[in-house]
N, C-alpha and C positions, 0 to 999 in steps of 0.2 A: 504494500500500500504506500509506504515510503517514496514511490516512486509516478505514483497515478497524479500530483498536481503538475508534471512536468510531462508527463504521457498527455495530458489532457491539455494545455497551454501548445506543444505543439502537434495535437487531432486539429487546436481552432486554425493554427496560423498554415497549416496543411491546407483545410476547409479554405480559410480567408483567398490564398493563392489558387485552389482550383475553382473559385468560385466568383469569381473577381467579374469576371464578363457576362455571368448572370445579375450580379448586382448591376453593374450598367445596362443590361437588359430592363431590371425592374425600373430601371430609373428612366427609362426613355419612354417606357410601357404609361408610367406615374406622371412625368411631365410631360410626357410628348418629344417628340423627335425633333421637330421645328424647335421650341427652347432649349436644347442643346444645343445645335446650330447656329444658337444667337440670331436665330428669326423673328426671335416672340417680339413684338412691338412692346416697345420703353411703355410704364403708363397701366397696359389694359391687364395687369391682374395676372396670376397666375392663371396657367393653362390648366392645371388640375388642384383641387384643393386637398391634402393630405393631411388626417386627424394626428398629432402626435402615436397614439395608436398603432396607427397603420406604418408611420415612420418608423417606430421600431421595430413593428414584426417584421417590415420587406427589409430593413438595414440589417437588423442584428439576425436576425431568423433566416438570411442569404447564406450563411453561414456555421451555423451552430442552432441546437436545440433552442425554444425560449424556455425550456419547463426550468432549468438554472435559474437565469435570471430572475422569473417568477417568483421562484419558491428564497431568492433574497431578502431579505429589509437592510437595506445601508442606506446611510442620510447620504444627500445630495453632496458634499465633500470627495465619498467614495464611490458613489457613481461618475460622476467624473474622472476620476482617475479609471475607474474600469472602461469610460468610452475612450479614453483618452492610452489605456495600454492598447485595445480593439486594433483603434488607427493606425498610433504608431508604432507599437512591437508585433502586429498580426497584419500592418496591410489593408484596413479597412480605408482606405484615404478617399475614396469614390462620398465621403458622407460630409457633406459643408461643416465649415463650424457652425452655423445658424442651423443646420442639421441636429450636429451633437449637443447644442443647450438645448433645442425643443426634446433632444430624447433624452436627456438628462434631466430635464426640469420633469417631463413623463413618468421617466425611472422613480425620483426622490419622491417626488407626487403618489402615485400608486404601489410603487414597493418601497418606501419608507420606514424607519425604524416602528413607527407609530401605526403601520399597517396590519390589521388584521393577516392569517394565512386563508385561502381561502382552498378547500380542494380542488385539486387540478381540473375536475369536471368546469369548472366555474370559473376558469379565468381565463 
C-alpha cells in the first residue's frame, strides 16, 4: 500500500497525456469551434453557457474518476492546490485560469470541509 499514492498520481498524469485531445475535443464540443478560432465576435456572449458543474465533470472527469474528488471535503486553500498540481504536474493546461477559480470556487463550495457526504447514488 506504501506504494499506491505514487501508482495513483502517475495512473492520472498517464490518463492527463493520453487524454489530452479528448479534453480539446470536449472543449470545442462546449464552446464551439468558431471560438476557438477566435471567430466569436468581441461583445455577443459566450457561444455556450457552462454551469461550474459541468466544468468540472468534462475538465476533471477527461481524465480520472470524479467519485475521489466527490467523496473529498478540503477548504478552498486545498482545492486549489489540487487544480493547480492537475495542470501543472499532470498536464491538465487545456483548463483557463478563469476555468480553474470557477472549479475551484465549485470544488470548496460543494465539497467543503462543512459538506455533508452524500452516497454516491446522489451526487
Amino acid at each position: 500500500m506504501a506504494g499506491s499514492g505514487k501508482e495513483s498520481l502517475d495512473t492520472v498524469a498517464s490518463c492527463v497525456q493520453r487524454h489530452a485531445a479528448s479534453a480539446v475535443l470536449a472543449t470545442t464540443l462546449l464552446f464551439g469551434a468558431s471560438d476557438l478560432a477566435g471567430e466569436h465576435q468581441q461583445g455577443s456572449g459566450p457561444v455556450s453557457v457552462t454551469s461550474p458543474a459541468q466544468l468540472f465533470q468534462t475538465n476533471c472527469g477527461a481524465c480520472h474518476s470524479l467519485d475521489l474528488p466527490r467523496s473529498q471535503r478540503l477548504d478552498r486553500k486545498t482545492w486549489r492546490w489540487v487544480v493547480d498540481d492537475m495542470v501543472n504536474q499532470f498536464g491538465a493546461t487545456w483548463i483557463t485560469e478563469d476555468q480553474q477559480e470557477i472549479i475551484v470556487d465549485y470544488l470548496a463550495e460543494n465539497y467543503g470541509p462543512d459538506r455533508p457526504r452524500k452516497p454516491a447514488a446522489e451526487q
